[in-house]
N, C-alpha and C positions, 0 to 999 in steps of 0.2 A: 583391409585397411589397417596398417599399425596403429597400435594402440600405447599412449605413454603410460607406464605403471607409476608406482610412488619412487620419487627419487630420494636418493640417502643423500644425510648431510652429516661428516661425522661419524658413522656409520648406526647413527639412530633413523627410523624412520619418518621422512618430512610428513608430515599432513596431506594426504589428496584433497585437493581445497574444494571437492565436491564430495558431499556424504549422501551417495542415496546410489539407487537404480533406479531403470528407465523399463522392465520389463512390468505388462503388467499381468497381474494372476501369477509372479513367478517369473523365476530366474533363466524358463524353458519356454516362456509363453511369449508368441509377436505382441506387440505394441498393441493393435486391433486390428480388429478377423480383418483375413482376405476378402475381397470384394467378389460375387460370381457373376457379378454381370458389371456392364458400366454404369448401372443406373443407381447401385447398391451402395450409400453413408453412412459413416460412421455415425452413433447418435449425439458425438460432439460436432461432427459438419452438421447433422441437424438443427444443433440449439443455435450455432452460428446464423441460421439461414433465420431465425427467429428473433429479433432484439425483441429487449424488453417493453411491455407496454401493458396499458393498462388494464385491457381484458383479456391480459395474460398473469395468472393466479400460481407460478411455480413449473418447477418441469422439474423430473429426473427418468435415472433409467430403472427399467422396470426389470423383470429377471428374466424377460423375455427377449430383453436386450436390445429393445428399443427407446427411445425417448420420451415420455408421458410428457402430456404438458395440459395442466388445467385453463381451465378455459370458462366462460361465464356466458357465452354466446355462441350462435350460428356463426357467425362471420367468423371468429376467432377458432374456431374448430374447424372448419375449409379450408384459412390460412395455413394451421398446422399438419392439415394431410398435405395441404398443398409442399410444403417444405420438408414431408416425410415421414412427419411424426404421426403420435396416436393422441388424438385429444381426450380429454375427462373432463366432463361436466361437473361443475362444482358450484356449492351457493355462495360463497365468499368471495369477492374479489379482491385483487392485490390491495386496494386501495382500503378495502376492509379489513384485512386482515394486519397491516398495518396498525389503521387506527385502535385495531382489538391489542395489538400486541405495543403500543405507546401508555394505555390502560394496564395492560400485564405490566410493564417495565417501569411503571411509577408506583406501583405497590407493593414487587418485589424486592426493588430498592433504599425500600422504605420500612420494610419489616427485616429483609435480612435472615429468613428463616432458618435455624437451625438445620443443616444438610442440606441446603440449596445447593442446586450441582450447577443447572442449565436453564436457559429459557429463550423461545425462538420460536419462527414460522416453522412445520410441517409440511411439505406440499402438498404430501401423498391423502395425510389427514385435510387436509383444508382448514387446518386449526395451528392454537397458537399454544405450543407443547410447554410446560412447567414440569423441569424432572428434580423430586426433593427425595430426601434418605425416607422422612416420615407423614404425615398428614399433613395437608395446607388446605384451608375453606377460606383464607382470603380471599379468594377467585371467583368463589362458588354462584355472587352476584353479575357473572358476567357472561352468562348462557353459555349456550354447547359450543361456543367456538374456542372455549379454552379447556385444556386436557390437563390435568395435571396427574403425572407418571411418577408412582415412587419405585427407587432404586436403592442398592445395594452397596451404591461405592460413593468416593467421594475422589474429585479432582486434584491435583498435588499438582505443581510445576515440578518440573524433577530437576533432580541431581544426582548423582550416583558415584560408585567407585573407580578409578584408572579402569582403562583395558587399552589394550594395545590394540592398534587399526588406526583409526582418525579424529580423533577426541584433539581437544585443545583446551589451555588451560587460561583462566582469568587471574593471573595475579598467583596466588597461593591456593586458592579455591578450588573448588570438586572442578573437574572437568564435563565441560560440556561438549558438543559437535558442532562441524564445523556446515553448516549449507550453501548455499552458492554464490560463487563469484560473479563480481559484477566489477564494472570499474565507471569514474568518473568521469566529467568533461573537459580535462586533464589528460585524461588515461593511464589514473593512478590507480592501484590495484587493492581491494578492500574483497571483505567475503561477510555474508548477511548472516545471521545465526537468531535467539529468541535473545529479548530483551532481559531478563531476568536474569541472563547471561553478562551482561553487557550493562550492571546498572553505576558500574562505580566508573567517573571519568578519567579519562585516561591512563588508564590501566595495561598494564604490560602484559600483553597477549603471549602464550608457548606455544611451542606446536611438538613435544615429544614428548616433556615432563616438566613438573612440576619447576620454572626458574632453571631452568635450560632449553637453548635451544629458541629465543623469543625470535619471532616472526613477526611482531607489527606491535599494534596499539589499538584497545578498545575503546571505542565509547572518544573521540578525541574531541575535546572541546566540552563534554560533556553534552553535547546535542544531537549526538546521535546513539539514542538507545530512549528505549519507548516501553513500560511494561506498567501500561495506565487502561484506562478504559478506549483510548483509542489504538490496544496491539497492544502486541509482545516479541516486539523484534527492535533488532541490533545492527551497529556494523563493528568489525572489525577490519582497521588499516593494515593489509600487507606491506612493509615496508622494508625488511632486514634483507641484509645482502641473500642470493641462494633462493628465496624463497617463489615460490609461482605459484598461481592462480590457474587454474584449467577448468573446461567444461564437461572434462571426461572423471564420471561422478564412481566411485569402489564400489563394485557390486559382490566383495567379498566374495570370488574365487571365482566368479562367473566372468566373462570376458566383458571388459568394460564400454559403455556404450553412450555417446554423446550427446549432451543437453541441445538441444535444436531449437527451444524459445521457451515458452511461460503459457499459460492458462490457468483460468478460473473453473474450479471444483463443480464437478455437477452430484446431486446426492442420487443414489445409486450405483456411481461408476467405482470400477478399482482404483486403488491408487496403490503406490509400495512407498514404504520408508526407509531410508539407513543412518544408521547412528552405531555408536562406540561400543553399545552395551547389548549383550546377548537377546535376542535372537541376532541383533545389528543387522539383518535387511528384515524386515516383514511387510506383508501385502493385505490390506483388507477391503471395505466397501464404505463411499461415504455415507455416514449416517443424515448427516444434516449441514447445512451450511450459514453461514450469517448469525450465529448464535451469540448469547451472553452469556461467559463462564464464569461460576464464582468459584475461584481456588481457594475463598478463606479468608485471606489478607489484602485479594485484589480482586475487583471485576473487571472484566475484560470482555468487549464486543467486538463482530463480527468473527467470530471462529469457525472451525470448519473441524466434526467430531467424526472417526471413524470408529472400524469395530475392529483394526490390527492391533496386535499387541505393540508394546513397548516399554524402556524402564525408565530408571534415573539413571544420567548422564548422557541420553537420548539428545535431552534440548538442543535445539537451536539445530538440529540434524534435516535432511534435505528430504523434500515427500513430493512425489513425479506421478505423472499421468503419462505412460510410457515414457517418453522423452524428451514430455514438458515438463518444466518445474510448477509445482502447485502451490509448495508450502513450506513453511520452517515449523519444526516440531517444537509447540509449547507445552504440552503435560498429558499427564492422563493419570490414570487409577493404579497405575505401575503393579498391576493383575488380568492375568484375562480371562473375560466371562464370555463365554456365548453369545452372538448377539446382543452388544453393548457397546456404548460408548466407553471405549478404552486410550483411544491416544486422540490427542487434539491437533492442530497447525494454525498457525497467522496463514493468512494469503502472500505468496510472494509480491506477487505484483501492487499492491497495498506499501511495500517493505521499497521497492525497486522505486515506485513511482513520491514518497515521503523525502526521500533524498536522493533523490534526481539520479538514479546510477542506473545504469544498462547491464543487464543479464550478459556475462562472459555466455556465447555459446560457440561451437564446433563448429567447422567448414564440412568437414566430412562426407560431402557430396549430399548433405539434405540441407543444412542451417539456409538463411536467405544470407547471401553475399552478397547483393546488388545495392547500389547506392542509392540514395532519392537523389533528384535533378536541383538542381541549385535553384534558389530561391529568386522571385524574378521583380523588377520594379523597387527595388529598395529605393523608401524613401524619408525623408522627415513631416513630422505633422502635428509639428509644436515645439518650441523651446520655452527655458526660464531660464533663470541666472545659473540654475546649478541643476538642468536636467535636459534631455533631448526625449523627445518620443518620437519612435518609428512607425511603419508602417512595410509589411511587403506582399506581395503575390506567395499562393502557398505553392510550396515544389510539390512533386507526384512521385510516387514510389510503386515498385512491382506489388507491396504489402500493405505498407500505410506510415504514413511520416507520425512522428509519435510527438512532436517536439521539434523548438529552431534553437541553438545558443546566437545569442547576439554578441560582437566582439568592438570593443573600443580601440581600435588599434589590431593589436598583438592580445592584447587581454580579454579572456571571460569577462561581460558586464552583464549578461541578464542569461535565464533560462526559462521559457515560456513553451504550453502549448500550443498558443492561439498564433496568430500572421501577424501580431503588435506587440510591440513593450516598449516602455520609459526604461529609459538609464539616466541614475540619477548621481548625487554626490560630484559632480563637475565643477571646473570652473568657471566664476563667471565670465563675459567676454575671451572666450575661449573658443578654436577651430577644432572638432574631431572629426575623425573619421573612419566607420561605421562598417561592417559588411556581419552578413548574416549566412549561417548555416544548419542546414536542415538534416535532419536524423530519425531512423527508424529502431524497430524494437530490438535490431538484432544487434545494435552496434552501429549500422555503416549512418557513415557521414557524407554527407552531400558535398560538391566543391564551394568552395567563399562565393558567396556573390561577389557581385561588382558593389566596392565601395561609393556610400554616400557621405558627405562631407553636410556639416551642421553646425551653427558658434550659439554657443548659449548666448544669453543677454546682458547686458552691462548689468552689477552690481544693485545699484541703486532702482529702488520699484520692485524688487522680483527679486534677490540676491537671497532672501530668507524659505526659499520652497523649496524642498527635499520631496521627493517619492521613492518609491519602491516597485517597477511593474512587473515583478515576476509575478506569473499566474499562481492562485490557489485552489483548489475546488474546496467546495463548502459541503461536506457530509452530515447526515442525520447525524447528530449527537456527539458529534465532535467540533473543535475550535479550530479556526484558523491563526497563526500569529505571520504577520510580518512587520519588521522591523526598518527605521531609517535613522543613519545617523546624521543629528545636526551638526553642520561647524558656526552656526550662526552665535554670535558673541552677544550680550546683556541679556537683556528681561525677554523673555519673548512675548507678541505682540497677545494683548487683551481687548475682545477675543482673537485666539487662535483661529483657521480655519482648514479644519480638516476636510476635505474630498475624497468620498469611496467609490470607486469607479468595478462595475462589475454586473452579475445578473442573480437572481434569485426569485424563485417561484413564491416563495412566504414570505415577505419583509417581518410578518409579524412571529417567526417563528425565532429572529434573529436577536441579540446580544449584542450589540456592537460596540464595544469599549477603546478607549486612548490611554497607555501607561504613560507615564512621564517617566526623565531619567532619574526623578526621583523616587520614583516606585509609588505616585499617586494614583491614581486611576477615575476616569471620566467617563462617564457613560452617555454617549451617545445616542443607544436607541436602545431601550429595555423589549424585553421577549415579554407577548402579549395582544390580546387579539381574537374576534373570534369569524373574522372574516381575514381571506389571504389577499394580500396585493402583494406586485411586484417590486421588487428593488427596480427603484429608477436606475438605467444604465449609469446616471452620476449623481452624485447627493453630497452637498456640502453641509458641512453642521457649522458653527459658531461655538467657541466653547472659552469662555471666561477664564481666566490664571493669572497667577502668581508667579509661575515658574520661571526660572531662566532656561535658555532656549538652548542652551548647548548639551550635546547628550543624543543617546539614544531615547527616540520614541516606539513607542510598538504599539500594533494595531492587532485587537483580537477580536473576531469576529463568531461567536458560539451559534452551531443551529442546534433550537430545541426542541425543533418537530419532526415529525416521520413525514417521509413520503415527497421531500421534496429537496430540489437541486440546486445548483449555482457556481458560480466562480469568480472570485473576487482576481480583477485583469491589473489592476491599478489604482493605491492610492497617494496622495501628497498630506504633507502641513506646512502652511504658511506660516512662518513664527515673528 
């Protein structure tokens, strides 16, 4: 199969808009072993054939080169041969280990210890690891399920100096790498890299040197680039005449080989990385996954730590499990030691699934090119003066539908994962009409349904309710925000009434807050509790103001506890 190299523009070299390789163990080595019989899995079809659950306590691969998976019971240990793996009996369960490490991550947050590197679940250990430069006994009252590991280095996000390959530049600033293309529901072309990359808005992205040669636009709007506690990833807009986006990633002299979709990190597997700055491809093993890193100036959770080397000017570079994409490289100890955590990554799919964009991958006789089936039964199942909510049949796909865009007409109005959304901001007494389409991980898009026709309501009674129904999930330890803009004119109505429409396993674990367009904030339901209830599927609050009604409101939703889930589907304010 031909393969496209980096094309000249100018006669300087474009950027391969993908930095990494897809071999793994090496530039010589297949993706994963050969199979010698038909019955014989990969130990990632393994972990597939196992979702997560509760008396299930971690999994990785072991050097045996199977899949380990902790377990807390008989049953749970059957299921795992049954699916291929090899069980471990362990006394902690997910569920505990959690609560032990909610304990670990309010008193390391809180002290800030000098040389704090890491902090996270073990599977292998069944414990809740603390890796510091020096000694820490703050723990010491929390029994053996907490480790704490001292080390030798200390985490940096990096930067580093030019090199020639595929580095790209922020403005005037060090150069960082470029990781992978994805594009929009538009199908406009952007490429993901680390946040730290990416934190000034709108900034003029190069792709050869330093304010020559620009290719697009970082960070546009200033809302897309993340390098807080929830990540350290970016996008940057490909936009400039010339410029393209590809899924075939530089494997720096090795014949290049094509991204085929996305996965999540399992620790013990290999993974490879490539970036700008020498070694620029390296391969190691993951060490850990889900972790909290402190670089110093910033914490950042969920990470994923290996033991490959890497330097400064690495960041935001592209890190593969054969031929899935895993990760954008956010830092490391820019040295390498022996068995150690040396280079870090965000999770791709975390970065893809934040701002709704789709993994650019390759046809190449592997990628999925098959469409999902059109969406079936579009219908309406509610109006107000200035909103429609739908309703459809979910389509079916050879893989798995990932997501529907909803269209008003000709235009984008909603992006959801679920078979519902509100679109809102309409007018009142007003005819639209509505069709939906369905989409998988790889890109393809399903054909339009068949249009539904829907008129908002007359003005008067109902003219004042704005919603927002794009879906959110709700993660431990991070905030949801979305936002709605009013056109409603004077005072808005005392009380306001706001509606959360959605699921959650903890209500008491939640934050729920009202910004006003005045930057006031209202709080709804404080975090707090020592029994869980459910978020009611809808929950209206009442809330007293002052304010006039025209403006953006935004709704932020914070979860402050471990171990549990949700998805905010839909909310309104009546003003």
């Amino acid at each position: 199969m031909r393969r496209r190299r980096t094309k000249m523009i100018g006669g300087s070299a474009v950027v391969g808009l993908v930095a990494g390789l897809v071999a793994i163990g090496g530039p010589a080595t297949a993706a994963e072993p050969s199979p010698v019989g038909p019955r014989q899995v990969s130990p990632q079809q393994v972990s597939e054939r196992l979702p997560k659950a509760s008396d299930l306590a971690g999994r990785w691969i072991a050097d045996d080169g199977k899949l380990h998976v902790a377990v807390t019971g008989a049953a749970a240990a059957e299921r795992v041969r049954q699916a291929g793996g090899t069980p471990e009996l362990v006394a902690r369960s997910q569920q505990q280990l959690d609560e032990l490490l909610a304990k670990v991550d309010k008193i390391v947050r809180a002290d800030r210890p000098a040389g704090l590197q890491s902090w996270g679940i073990d599977p292998v250990s069944n414990k809740v690891v603390v890796k510091v430069r020096g000694a820490y006994g703050a723990l010491n009252g929390l029994g053996d399920g907490v480790q704490v590991v001292r080390t030798g280095s200390d985490f940096r996000q990096q930067a580093g100096d030019v090199h020639p390959g595929d580095p790209w530049w922020p403005g005037s600033e060090s150069n960082c790498s470029v990781g992978f293309p994805a594009t929009d529901a538009q199908g406009n072309k952007h490429f993901l890299t680390a946040g730290h990359c990416t934190n000034d808005a709108n900034q003029a992205a190069y792709g050869a040197s330093s304010q020559q040669n620009r290719l697009g636009t970082s960070n546009v709007g200033g809302s897309r680039s993340i390098n807080a506690r929830e990540g350290d990833m970016g996008v940057v807009a490909v936009t400039e005449a010339g410029w393209n986006i590809s899924p075939e990633v530089n494997t720096w002299g090795q014949p290049a080989v094509t991204v085929t979709g996305s996965a999540e990190a399992i620790v013990g597997e290999t993974v490879c990385h490539s970036g700008n700055t020498a070694p620029k491809f390296e391969c190691g093993k993951v060490r850990a996954v889900n972790q909290s890193i402190d670089y110093g100036s910033v914490v950042i959770d969920g990470l994923t730590t290996t033991d490959a080397c890497s330097q400064g000017g690495d960041s935001g570079g592209a890190w593969l499990r054969g031929d899935k994409a895993v990760g954008l490289h956010s830092g490391g100890n820019s040295n390498c030691v022996a068995n150690d955590d040396n280079s870090i990554f965000q999770p791709v799919n975390e970065a893809l699934a934040k701002w709704n964009l789709t993994l650019l991958i390759g046809d190449g006789g592997t990628g999925d090119t098959q469409a999902p089936t059109a969406p079936g039964n579009v219908r309406s199942t509610g109006t107000t003066s200035s909103s429609v909510s739908l309703a459809w049949d979910a389509a079916s796909d050879n893989v798995g539908v990932t997501g529907y865009d909803v269209y008003n007409g000709s235009t984008l109005a909603a992006s959801v994962a679920g078979t519902s959304a509100t679109v809102s901001g309409l007018s009142a007494d007003t005819a639209y009409s509505f069709t939906v389409q369905a989409k998988d991980a790889a890109g393809n898009k399903s054909p339009q349904s068949a249009a539904v026709s829907a008129r908002t309501q007359p003005g008067s009674g109902g003219g004042r309710t704005f919603s927002n129904g794009t879906d959110y999930p709700i993660r431990d330890y991070q905030t949801v925000v979305s936002a709605v803009r009013s056109t409603a004119t004077g005072r808005a109505a005392s009380p306001m009434q706001v509606t959360v429409e959605g699921s959650h396993t903890c209500l008491e674990d939640l934050n729920i807050s009202l910004v006003s367009p005045s930057g006031r904030w209202y709080y709804l339901q404080r975090y707090g509790g020592s029994t869980c209830h459910a978020l009611p599927a809808s929950k209206t609050y009442s809330v007293p103001t002052t304010e006039n009604a025209a403006g953006t409101w935004t709704l932020r939703i914070g979860d402050n506890g471990p171990g549990d889930t949700g998805t905010l589907t839909n909310w309104s304010i009546t003003l």
